[in-house]
N, C-alpha and C positions, 0 to 999 in steps of 0.2 A: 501550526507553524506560523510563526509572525511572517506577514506580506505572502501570505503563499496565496495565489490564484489559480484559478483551475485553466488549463493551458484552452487559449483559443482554437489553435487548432482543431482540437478535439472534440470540441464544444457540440460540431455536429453528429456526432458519432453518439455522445451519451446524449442529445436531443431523440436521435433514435431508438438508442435502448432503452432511455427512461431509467435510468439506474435508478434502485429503489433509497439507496445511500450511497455515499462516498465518501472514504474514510481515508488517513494518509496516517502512515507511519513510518517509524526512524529505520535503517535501515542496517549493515553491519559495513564497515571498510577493513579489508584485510591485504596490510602492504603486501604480504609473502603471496599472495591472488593478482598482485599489478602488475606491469611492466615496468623497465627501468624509467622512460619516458612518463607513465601513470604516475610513480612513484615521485619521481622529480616533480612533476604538477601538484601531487599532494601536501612536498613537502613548501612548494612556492607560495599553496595558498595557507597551509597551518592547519589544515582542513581536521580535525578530530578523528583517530582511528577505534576501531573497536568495535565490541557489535552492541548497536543502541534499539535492538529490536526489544517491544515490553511484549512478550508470548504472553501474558496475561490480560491486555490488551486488547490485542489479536484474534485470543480465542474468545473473548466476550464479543467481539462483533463477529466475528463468523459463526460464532454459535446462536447469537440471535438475528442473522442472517437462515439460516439451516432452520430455525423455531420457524419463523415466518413463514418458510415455504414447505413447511411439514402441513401448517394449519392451511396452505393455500390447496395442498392437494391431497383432497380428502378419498378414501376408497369408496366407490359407488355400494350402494344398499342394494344386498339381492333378496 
């Protein structure tokens, strides 16, 4: 996402956890899920509805999320 930064705040939290990656995706807006209030804000800013989630995406980093941490934990040899 053009100008997107990783939010300050947070910054110490994933300093902690070491995230291994961090990844951002589109997300879905569904007016008939907002309030009349939401809805009014949406239609103020022109904001794109729909759902712009790529499940294709998605499962390519959680699935090589889930590889990596198959190979990290191996079963002990008896």
């Amino acid at each position: 996402m053009k100008g997107f930064r990783f939010p300050e705040a947070l910054q110490p939290i994933a300093d902690a956890i070491r995230p291994r990656d961090i990844a951002f995706f589109h997300g879905s807006l569904d007016p008939k899920k907002l309030s009349f209030g939401e809805n009014l804000i949406i239609k103020g800013l022109k904001a794109p509805t729909g759902d712009f989630r790529d499940e294709v995406a998605i499962t390519a980093w959680a699935t090589t999320i889930a590889d990596t941490l198959k190979q990290k934990v191996q079963p002990h040899a008896r």
